[in-house]
N, C-alpha and C positions, 0 to 999 in steps of 0.2 A: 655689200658689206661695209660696213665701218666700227669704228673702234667706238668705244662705249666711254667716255668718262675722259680728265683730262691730262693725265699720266703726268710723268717729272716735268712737263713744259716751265715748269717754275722755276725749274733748277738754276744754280748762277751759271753753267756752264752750258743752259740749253736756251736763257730768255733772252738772245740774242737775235736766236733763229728762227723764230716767229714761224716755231712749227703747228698744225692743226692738232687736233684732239691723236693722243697717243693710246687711251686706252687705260683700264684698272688693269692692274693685274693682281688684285681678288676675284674671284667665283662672285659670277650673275645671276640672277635668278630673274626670268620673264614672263612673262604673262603677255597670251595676245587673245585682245579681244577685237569686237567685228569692224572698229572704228579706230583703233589705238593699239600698241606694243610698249609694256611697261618693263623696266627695267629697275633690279636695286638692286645692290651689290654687298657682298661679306666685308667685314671688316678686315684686320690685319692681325695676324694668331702672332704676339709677343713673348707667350711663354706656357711652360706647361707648369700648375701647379700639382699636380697629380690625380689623385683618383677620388671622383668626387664623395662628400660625406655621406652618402648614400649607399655608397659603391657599386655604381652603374655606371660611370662615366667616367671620362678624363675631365677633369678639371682645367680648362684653357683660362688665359690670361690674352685679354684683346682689346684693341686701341682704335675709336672711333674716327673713320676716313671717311670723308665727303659720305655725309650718311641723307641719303635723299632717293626719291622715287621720280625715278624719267620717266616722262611718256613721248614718245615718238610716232612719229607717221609711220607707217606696218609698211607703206609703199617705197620713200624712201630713206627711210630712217631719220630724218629731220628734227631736230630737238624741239616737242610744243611748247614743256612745261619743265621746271624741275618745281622739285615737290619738297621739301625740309623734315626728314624726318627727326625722331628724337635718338635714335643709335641707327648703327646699319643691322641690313638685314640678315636673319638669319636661316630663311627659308623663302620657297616659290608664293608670291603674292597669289591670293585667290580671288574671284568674283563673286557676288550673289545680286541678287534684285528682292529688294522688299516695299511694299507701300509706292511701287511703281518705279521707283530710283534704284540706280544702279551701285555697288559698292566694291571700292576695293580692299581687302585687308592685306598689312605686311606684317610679319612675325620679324621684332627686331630684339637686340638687347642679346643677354645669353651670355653667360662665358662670365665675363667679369664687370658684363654690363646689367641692369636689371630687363628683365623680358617681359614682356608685353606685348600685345597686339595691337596694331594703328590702322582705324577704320579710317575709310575719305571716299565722300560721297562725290559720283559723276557727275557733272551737271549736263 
């Protein structure tokens, strides 16, 4: 096991201690495929503005943290890649293959962010 992301290590009262990765503490969503285990993460929920204009939903209010797609070694968790995305995620990334290449998609955005989907091909 290890911890996912790089938690308050920034903090004034923590960059002394030249501690290792501490961790998000938002909700992960992962993906493990035959070669890779991906990882992105929720953003951070700042407020509720109420019920959406629809009225289907809550209306959240949420603030863009370290918004990117990890892929690590499935064996020991090892950072390969961080990936940039455009907001953090708001659901489990999925897989597909077309025209022979592999694909990942991330559902990010939502809330009070715009939402979209971010395709990113395997090589």
């Amino acid at each position: 096991m290890r911890p996912v992301g790089d938690g308050p290590r920034d903090h004034p009262a923590l960059q002394h201690l030249k501690l290792p990765q501490l961790g998000w503490p938002y909700r992960s969503f992962v993906l493990l495929t035959k070669s890779l285990l991906f990882v992105a993460q929720e953003g951070q929920v700042t407020g509720v503005r109420g019920i959406s204009p629809r009225g289907n939903a809550i209306d959240l209010e949420t603030k863009i943290v370290d918004p990117a797609l990890l892929a690590l070694d499935p064996k020991d968790g090892h950072l390969l890649a961080k990936i940039a995305l455009p907001a953090n995620a708001t659901g489990t990334p999925l897989t597909y293959s077309a025209r022979g290449r592999q694909y990942i998609v991330i559902p990010v955005g939502g809330a009070s962010q715009p939402a979209e989907l971010v395709a990113l091909a395997i090589q």
